[in-house]
C-alpha positions as CSV (number, residue, x, y, z in Angstrom):
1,X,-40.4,51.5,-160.9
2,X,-38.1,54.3,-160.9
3,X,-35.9,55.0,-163.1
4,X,-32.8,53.9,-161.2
5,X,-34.6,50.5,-160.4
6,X,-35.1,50.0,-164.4
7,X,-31.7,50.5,-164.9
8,X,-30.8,47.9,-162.8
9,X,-33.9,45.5,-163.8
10,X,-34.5,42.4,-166.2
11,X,-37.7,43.3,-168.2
12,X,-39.4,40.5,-170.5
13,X,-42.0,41.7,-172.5
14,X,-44.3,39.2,-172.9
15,X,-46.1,38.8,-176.6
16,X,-47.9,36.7,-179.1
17,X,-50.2,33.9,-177.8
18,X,-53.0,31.5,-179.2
19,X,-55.1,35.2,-179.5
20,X,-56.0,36.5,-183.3
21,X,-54.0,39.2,-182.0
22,X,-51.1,38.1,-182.1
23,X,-49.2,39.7,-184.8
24,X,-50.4,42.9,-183.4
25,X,-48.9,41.8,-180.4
26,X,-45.9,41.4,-181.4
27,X,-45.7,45.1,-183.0
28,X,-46.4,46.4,-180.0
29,X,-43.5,44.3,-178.1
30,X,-41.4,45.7,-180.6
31,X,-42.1,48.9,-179.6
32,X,-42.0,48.3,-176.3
33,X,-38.4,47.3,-176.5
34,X,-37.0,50.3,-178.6
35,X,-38.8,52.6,-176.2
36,X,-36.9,50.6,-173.4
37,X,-34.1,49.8,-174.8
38,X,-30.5,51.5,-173.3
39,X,-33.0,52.0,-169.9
40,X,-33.1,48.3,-168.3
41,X,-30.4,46.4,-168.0
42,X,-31.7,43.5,-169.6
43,X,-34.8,42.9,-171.9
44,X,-36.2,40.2,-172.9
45,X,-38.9,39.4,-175.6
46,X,-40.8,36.0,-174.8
47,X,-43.3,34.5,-176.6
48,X,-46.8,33.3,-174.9
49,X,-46.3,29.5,-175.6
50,X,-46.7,26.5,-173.6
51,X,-43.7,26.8,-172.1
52,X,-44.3,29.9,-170.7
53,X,-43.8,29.6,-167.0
54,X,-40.9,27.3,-167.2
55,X,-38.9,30.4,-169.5
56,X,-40.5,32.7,-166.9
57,X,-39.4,31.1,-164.1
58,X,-35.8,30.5,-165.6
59,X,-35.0,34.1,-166.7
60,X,-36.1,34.9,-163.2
61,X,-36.9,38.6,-164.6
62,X,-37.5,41.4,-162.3
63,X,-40.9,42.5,-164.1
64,X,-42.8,41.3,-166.5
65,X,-45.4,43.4,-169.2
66,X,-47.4,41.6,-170.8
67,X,-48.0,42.6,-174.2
68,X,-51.0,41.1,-175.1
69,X,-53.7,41.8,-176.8
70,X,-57.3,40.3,-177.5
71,X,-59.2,38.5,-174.5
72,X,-56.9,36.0,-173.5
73,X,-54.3,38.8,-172.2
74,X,-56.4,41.1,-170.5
75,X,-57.7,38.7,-168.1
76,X,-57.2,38.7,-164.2
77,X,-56.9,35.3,-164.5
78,X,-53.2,35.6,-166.5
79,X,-52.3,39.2,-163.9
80,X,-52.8,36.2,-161.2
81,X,-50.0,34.5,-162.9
82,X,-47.6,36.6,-161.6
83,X,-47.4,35.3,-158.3
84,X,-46.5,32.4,-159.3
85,X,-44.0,33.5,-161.6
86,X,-42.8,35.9,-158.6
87,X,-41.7,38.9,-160.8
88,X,-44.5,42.0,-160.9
89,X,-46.9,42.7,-163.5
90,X,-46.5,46.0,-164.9
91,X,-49.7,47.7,-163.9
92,X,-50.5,49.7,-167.1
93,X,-50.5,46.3,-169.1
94,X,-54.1,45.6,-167.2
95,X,-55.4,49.3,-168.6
96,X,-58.2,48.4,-171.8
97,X,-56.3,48.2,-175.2
């Protein structure tokens, strides 16, 4: 994504989840949103819960990053989400923690 595309774009940033990890998680969402922040128009922190596709599919973001750590969010199986949830996957979120 370029950077005039984030400008224009809806990021959530995806963290937490049933994983051990989850604190850590979180951290790094943090992060991930002061490094954003004042570049995408709109970001959004979300929780990994069980109503995750139904807030996914109703913020209707422009890309999603997964901010995951432990097993459960480095799986291809959650990446395959995404078409579902029609937004992309940011592709560095799949690289090994």
């Amino acid at each position: 994504m370029t950077g005039n595309a984030l400008a224009q774009a809806h990021v959530v940033i995806l963290q937490g989840g049933p994983s051990p990890e989850a604190e850590v998680s979180r951290s790094s969402a943090a992060g991930l949103e002061q490094a954003l922040t004042g570049l995408a128009r709109q970001l959004t922190r979300l929780e990994v819960d069980r109503d995750l596709t139904a807030n996914l599919l109703a913020l209707a973001p422009d890309v999603v990053f997964p901010a995951l750590h432990g097993p459960r969010g480095r799986t291809e199986r959650f990446k395959a989400c995404s078409t579902f949830w029609a937004s992309p996957m940011s592709a560095a979120a799949w690289l090994p923690a």
